[in-house]
C-alpha positions in Angstrom: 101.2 73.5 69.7 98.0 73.2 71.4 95.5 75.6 70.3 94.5 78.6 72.6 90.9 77.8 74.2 88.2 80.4 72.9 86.0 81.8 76.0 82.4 82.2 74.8 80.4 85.4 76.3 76.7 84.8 75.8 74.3 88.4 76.7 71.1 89.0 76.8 71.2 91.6 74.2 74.0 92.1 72.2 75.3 88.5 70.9 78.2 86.4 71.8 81.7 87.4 72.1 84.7 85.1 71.3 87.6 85.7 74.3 90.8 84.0 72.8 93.6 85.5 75.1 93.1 89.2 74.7 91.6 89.0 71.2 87.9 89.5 71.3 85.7 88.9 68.4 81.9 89.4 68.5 79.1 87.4 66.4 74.8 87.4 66.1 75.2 91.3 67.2 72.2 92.5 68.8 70.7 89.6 69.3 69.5 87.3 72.3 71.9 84.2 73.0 72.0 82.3 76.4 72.7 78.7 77.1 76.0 77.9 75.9 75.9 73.6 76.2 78.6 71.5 74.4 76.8 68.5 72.1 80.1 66.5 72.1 81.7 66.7 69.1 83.5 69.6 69.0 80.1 71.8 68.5 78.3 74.7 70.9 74.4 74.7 71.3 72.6 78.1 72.6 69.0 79.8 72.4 69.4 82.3 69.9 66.5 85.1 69.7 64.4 83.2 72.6 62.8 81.3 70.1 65.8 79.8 68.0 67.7 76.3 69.1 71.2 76.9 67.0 74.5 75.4 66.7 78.2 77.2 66.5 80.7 75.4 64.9 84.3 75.1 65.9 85.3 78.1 63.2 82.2 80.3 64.2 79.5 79.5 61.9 75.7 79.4 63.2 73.2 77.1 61.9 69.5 76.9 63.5 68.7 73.6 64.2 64.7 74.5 65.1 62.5 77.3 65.6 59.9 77.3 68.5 56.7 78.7 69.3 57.6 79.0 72.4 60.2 81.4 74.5 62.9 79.1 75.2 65.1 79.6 77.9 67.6 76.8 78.0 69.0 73.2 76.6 71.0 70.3 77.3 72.1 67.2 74.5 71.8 63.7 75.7 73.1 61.4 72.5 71.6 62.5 69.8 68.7 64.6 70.8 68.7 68.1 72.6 66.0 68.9 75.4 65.5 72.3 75.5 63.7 74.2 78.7 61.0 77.1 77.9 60.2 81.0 79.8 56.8 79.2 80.5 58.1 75.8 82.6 57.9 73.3 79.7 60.1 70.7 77.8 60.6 69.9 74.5 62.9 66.7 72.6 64.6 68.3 69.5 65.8 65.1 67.4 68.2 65.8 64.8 66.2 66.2 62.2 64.6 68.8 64.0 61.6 67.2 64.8 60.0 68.9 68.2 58.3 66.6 71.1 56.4 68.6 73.7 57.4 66.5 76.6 53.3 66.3 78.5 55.1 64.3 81.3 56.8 67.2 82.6 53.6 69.1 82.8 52.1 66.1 85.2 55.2 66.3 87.8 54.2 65.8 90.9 54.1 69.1 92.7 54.1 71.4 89.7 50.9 73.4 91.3 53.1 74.7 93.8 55.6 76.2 91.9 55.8 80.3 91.8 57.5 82.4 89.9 60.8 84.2 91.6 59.9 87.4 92.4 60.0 90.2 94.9 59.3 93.9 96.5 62.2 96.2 95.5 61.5 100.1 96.3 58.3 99.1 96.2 58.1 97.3 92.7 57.7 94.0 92.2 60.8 92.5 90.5 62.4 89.2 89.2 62.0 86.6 86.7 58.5 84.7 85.8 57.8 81.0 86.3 60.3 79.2 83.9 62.8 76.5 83.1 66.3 78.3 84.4 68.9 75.4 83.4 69.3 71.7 82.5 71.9 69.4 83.1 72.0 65.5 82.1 74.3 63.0 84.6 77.6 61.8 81.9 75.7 58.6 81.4 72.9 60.3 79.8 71.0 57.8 82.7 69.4 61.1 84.4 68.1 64.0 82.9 67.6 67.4 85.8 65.6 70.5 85.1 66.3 73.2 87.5 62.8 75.3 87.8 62.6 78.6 89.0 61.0 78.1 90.9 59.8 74.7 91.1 62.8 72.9 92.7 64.8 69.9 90.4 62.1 67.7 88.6 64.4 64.2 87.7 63.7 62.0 84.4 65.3 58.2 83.9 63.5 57.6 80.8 64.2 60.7 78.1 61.9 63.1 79.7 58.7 60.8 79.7 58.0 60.6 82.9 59.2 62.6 86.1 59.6 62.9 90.1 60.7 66.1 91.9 63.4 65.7 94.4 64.7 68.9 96.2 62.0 71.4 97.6 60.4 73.8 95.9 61.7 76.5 98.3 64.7 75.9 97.7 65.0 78.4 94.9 66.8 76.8 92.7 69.0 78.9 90.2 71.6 76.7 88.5 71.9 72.7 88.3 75.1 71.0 86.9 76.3 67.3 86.7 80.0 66.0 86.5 81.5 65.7 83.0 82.4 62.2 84.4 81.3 61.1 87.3 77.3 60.4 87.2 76.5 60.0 90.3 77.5 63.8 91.5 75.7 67.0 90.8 75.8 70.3 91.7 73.5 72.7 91.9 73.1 76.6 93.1 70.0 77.6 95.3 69.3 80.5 97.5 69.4 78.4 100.5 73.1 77.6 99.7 74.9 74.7 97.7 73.3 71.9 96.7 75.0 69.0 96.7 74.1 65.2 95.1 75.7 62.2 95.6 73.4 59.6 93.8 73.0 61.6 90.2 70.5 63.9 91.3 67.6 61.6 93.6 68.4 63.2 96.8 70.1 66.5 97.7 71.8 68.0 101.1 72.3 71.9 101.1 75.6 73.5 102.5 76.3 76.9 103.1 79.5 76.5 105.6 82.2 79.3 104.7 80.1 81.2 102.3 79.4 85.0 103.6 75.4 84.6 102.2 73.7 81.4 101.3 72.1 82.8 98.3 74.0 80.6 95.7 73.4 81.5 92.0 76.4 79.7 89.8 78.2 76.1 89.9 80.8 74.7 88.2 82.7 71.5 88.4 86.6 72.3 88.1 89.4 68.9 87.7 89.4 68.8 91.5 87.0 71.4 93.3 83.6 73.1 92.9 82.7 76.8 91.9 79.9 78.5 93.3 78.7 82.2 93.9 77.0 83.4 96.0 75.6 86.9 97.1 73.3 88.3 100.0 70.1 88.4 97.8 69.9 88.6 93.4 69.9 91.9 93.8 73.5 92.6 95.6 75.7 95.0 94.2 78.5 92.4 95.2 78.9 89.0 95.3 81.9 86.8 96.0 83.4 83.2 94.4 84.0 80.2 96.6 85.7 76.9 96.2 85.8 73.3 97.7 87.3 70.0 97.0 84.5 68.0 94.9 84.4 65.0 97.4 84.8 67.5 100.6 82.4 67.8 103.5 84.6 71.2 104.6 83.5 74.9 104.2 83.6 76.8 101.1 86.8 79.1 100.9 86.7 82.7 98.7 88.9 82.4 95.8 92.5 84.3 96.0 95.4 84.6 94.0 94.0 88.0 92.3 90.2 87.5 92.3 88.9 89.9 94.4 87.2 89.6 97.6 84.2 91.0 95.9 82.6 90.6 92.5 80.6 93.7 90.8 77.4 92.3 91.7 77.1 88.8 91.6 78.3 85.9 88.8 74.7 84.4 87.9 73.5 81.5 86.4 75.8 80.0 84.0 78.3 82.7 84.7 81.2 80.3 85.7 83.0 77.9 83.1 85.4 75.1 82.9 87.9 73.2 80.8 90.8 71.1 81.6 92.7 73.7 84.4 91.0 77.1 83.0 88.2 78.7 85.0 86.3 81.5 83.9 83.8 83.9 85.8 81.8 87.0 84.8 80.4 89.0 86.9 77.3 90.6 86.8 79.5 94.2 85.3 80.9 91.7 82.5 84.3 91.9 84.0 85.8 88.5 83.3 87.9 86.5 85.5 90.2 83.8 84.2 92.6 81.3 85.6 94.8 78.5 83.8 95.8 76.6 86.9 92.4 75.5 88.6 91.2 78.6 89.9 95.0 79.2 92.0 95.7 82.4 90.1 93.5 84.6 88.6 93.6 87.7 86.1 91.2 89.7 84.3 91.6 90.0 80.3 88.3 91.8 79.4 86.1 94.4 81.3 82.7 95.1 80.8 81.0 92.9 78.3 77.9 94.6 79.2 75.0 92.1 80.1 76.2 88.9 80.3 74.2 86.1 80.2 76.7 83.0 80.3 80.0 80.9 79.5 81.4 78.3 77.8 85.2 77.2 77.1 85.9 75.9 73.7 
């Protein structure tokens, strides 16, 4: 018998929880973790603690593979190394010794003077996250590695991080990118102009809001046959909603059915939206959890309020 997939419920604050059906086990208590990434054999890397690159094992053991300086925010593997993203807008190669490359081509990006940090005027305070590396995502080749900046659009390396070119605009607002588990030319990515879409591994983008209520696009995911994205009228929308489109359609995005609501409690944010085989999982910003096991037809809704989420992964 097939072993029931584990769901993996990063938060900002309190750990990670293990979903396995309606079992729920949690691990690294009241700590930071974020940026669930599989490395490929059978493993789960995440930033544990902001300044902690770690690795879960299959049976739930957690081994720190380097400590940083730095805050870091996010990380991807390509072969045997792991980049890993910072709070401040730098890279870093982790080898697997543990060795740690700061990455000085990324700092001479083309463009990187006009990158801001997301923010803006709510009830009068200013609000929202400082200039940083949000996500990563490397094309299934390992050929093209993308950092998604926010915000500082989608800087693209060819050569392990040693040189780089932007490609889609700054003000786009980038918030999630993500490449095809095995088609390299296609990725994804979410922006508050609407979906981004790439058809050459990540050189050039077009952006396609058609069907979605608001453009402001925070989460992808690449299903067997369609893309996931969310999307919300601004970050700070008590509701958001979950759309849906056949990977190599031009068509307009259609809300999810088959039990997922209409509308999310606030929004399902970066990384908030997993895959694996047919399951499908999405928290939204409450930590209500959404899961389907037949490619996103049916939905139902195991866990509630795993307060703080601040990703997924499917294991």
């Amino acid at each position: 018998m097939t072993p029931t997939p584990s769901i993996l419920v990063a938060t900002w604050d309190n750990g990670l929880f293990s979903v396995t059906g309606e079992m729920v086990h949690q691990e690294l208590a009241g700590q930071s973790v974020r940026s669930l990434a599989a490395d490929r054999h059978g493993r789960v890397l995440a930033i544990v603690g902001r300044h902690s690159l770690c690795r879960r094992s299959p049976d739930g053991e957690w081994t720190e593979i380097a400590k940083s300086k730095f805050e870091l925010s996010c990380c991807v593997p390509i072969g045997n190394a792991v980049f890993v993203g910072t709070d401040d807008a730098h890279v870093l190669r982790v080898d697997p010794d543990g060795a740690q490359q700061y990455l000085t081509g990324f700092d001479a990006v083309a463009g990187r003077d006009k990158w801001y940090a997301g923010t803006a005027i709510v009830d009068g305070k200013l609000m929202g996250p400082p200039l940083g590396v949000r996500s990563m995502a490397a094309t299934c080749d390992g050929a093209a590695l993308l950092v998604n900046v926010h915000v500082g659009g989608i800087p693209r390396s060819t050569d392990a991080g040693l040189a780089w070119r932007p490609t889609i605009d700054v003000d786009s607002d980038v918030h999630q990118v993500c490449a095809h588990p095995t088609r390299p030319e296609i990725v994804i990515a979410a922006a508050a102009a609407g979906l981004c879409v790439s058809r050459d591994a990540g050189a050039t983008w077009t952006i396609e809001s058609q069907g979605l209520h608001a453009p402001h696009c925070s989460a992808v995911a690449f299903g067997r046959n369609d893309v996931f994205v969310s999307a919300s009228i601004d970050p700070f929308s008590t509701q958001g909603a979950v759309y849906r489109r056949p990977i190599d359609s031009n068509g307009p995005l259609q809300p999810l059915g088959g039990g997922m609501p209409r509308w999310t409690d606030s929004r399902a944010d970066t990384d908030c939206i997993a895959t694996w085989d047919s399951m499908v999982a999405v928290i939204d910003g409450s930590g209500r959890l959404y899961v389907s096991h037949d490619d996103g037809a049916s939905w139902s809704c195991p866990i509630d309020r795993l307060a703080g989420p601040s990703g997924l992964h499917i294991c």
